[in-house]
C-alpha positions as CSV (number, residue, x, y, z in Angstrom):
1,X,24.5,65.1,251.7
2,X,26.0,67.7,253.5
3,X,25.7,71.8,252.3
4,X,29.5,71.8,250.5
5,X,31.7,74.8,251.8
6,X,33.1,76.4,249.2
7,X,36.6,77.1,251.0
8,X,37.0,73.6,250.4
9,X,35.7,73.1,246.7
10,X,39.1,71.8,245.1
11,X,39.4,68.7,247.9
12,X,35.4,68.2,247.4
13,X,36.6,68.1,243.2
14,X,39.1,66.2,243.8
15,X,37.3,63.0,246.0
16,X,34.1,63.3,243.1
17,X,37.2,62.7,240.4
18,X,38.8,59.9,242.3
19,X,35.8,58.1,243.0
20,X,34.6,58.3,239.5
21,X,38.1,57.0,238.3
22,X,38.1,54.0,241.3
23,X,34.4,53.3,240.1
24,X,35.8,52.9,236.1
25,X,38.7,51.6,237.1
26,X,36.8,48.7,238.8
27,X,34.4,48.3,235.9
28,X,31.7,49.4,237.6
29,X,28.4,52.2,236.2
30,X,27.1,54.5,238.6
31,X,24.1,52.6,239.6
32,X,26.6,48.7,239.9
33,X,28.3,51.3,242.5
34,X,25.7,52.8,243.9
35,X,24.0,49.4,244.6
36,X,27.5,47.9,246.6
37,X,27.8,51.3,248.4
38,X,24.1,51.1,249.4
39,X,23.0,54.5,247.4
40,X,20.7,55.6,245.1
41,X,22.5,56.4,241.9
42,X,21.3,60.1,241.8
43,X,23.3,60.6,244.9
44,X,26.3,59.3,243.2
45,X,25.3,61.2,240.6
46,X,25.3,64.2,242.6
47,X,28.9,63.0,244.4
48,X,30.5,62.8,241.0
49,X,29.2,65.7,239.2
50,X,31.8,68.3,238.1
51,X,29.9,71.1,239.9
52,X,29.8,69.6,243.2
53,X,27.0,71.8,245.4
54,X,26.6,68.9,248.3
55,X,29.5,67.0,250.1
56,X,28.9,63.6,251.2
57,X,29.3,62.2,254.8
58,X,31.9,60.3,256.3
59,X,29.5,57.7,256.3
60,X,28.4,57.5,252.7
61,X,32.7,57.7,252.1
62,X,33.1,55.2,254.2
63,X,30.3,53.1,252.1
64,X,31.9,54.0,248.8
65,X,35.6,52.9,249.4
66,X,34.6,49.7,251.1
67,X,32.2,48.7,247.7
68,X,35.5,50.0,245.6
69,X,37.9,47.7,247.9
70,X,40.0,51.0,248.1
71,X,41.5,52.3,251.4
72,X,39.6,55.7,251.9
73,X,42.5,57.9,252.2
74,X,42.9,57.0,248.9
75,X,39.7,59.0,247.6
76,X,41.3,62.2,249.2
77,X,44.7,62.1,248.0
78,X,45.6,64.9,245.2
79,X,48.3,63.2,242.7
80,X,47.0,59.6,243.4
81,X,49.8,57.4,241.8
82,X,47.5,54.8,240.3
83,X,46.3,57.7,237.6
């Protein structure tokens, strides 16, 4: 994880909310995600907690869309229209 800069905090809130919603909405826990995505479930812990301090790579992104079968743009966007 990358040191999260707070200019950005909402878009960081944001992607931790949509993955969260992508990973219930697929019927998947933290740690059936974390194990497709190919992360330890504390990270995604740390990705989805409401008081994001670290941002995670492009990579690790990457890794989480591809295990949710979502495109990725889909984890940034604000008023996502399957909510």
């Amino acid at each position: 994880m990358i040191k999260m800069n707070n200019n950005f905090f909402e878009e960081y809130r944001n992607l931790s909310d949509n993955i969260a919603y992508y990973r219930k909405k697929a019927g998947l826990t933290q740690e059936g995600l974390a194990i497709k995505a190919n992360l330890s479930r504390g990270y995604l812990s740390q990705i989805e907690a409401k008081n994001v301090a670290k941002a995670p790579s492009l990579e690790m992104i990457f890794n989480i869309a591809k295990a949710l079968k979502v495109p990725v743009y889909k984890l940034f966007m604000h008023d996502n229209m399957d909510k």
